[in-house]
C-alpha positions, 0 to 999 in steps of 0.5 A, spaced: 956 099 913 949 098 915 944 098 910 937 094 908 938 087 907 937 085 899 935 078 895 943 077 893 944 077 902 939 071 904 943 065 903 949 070 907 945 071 912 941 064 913 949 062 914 950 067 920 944 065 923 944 057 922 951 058 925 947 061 932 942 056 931 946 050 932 949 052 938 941 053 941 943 060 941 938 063 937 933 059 933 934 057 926 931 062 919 929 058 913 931 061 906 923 061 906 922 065 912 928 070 910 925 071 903 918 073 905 921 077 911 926 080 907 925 087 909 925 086 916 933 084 915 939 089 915 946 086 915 953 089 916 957 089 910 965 089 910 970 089 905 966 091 898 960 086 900 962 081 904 956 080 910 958 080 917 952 081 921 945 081 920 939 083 924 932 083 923 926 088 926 919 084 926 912 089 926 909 084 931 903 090 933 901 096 932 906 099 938 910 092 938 917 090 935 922 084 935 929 085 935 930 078 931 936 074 929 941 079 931 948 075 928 955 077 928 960 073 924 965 071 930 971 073 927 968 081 927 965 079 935 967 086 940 967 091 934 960 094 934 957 090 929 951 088 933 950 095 937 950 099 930 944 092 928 940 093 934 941 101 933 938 101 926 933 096 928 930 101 934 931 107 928 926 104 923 922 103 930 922 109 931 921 112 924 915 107 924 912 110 930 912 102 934 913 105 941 916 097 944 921 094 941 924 088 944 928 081 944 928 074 947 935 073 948 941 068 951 945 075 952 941 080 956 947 084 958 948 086 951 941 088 950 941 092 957 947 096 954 943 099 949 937 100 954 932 095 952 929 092 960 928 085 963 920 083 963 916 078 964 915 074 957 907 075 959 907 082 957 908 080 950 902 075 948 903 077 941 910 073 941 908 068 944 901 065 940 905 067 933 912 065 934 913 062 940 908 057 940 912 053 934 918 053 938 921 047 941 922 049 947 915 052 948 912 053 954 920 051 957 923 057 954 930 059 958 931 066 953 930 072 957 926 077 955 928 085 955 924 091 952 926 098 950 921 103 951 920 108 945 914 112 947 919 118 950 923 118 943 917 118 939 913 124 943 919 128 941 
C-alpha cells in the first residue's frame, strides 16, 4: 500500500535512504530534513506497517516538481514499489497543477520506463542554486537528468 508519509515513518525512512546514500547512489536526508519536509514523502508499507520504499515530490517552482529519494528495500526490489512511489508522486503533481516533474538519478532506465526524458541539467536552474550548490559533488555531478512533462495531462 502507498500512502502519505507520517511522523511515526522518518526514522524508517532515513534508513532506506542512508542505505542508497552509502553507496553514492543517491544523497544522504537528515532526520532534520525529512521532518521539515515530511509532506513531500510517501512510503510503501507491507505487512501491517512494515515500511518498504519510500519517495519524496519536492514543489521546486510554480511548474516544477523533484521526484527525490526514491528508495526501495533491496529484498522488495522487481515488484513495483518504485513504479507505484514515482506514479504517486506524479499524481499529487498533477493534482497540484505542477506541469514539470523530474529526477537526477543513477538509473535513468527506470525513470524513462514511467515517461520522464533525458535533459540537460541547465533546463533546471531552480535545482541547481537550491540543492545542488550543497552537494559534494557539484559542479561535477555524474547524475542524469530526466523530466516528464505533465502539461497534456493537466490540460485535460
Amino acid at each position: 500500500m502507498i500512502r502519505k508519509a507520517r511522523m511515526r515513518d522518518v526514522k524508517a525512512i532515513q534508513k532506506l535512504v542512508a542505505e542508497y546514500a552509502k553507496k553514492g547512489d543517491m544523497l544522504p536526508r537528515s532526520l532534520s530534513d525529512i521532518y521539515e519536509n515530511l509532506r513531500d514523502y510517501f512510503v510503501c508499507v507491507e505487512n501491517g506497517g512494515e515500511i518498504v520504499g519510500s519517495g519524496a515530490l519536492h514543489i521546486m517552482w510554480e511548474d516544477l516538481a523533484e521526484v527525490r529519494s526514491v528508495a526501495v528495500r533491496e529484498d522488495r526490489m522487481g515488484r513495483g514499489v518504485g513504479t507505484r512511489l514515482v506514479e504517486a508522486c506524479i499524481s499529487e503533481a498533477i493534482v497540484l497543477g505542477i506541469s514539470r516533474v523530474f529526477a537526477l538519478t543513477y538509473r535513468p532506465e527506470f525513470f524513462e520506463k514511467l515517461g520522464f526524458a533525458r535533459v540537460d541539467k541547465a533546463e533546471l536552474p531552480q535545482k541547481i542554486w537550491t540543492d545542488c550548490l550543497k552537494c559534494s559533488k557539484f559542479p561535477d555531478c555524474d547524475e542524469v537528468a530526466l523530466l516528464a512533462d505533465l502539461s497534456g495531462i493537466l490540460r485535460a
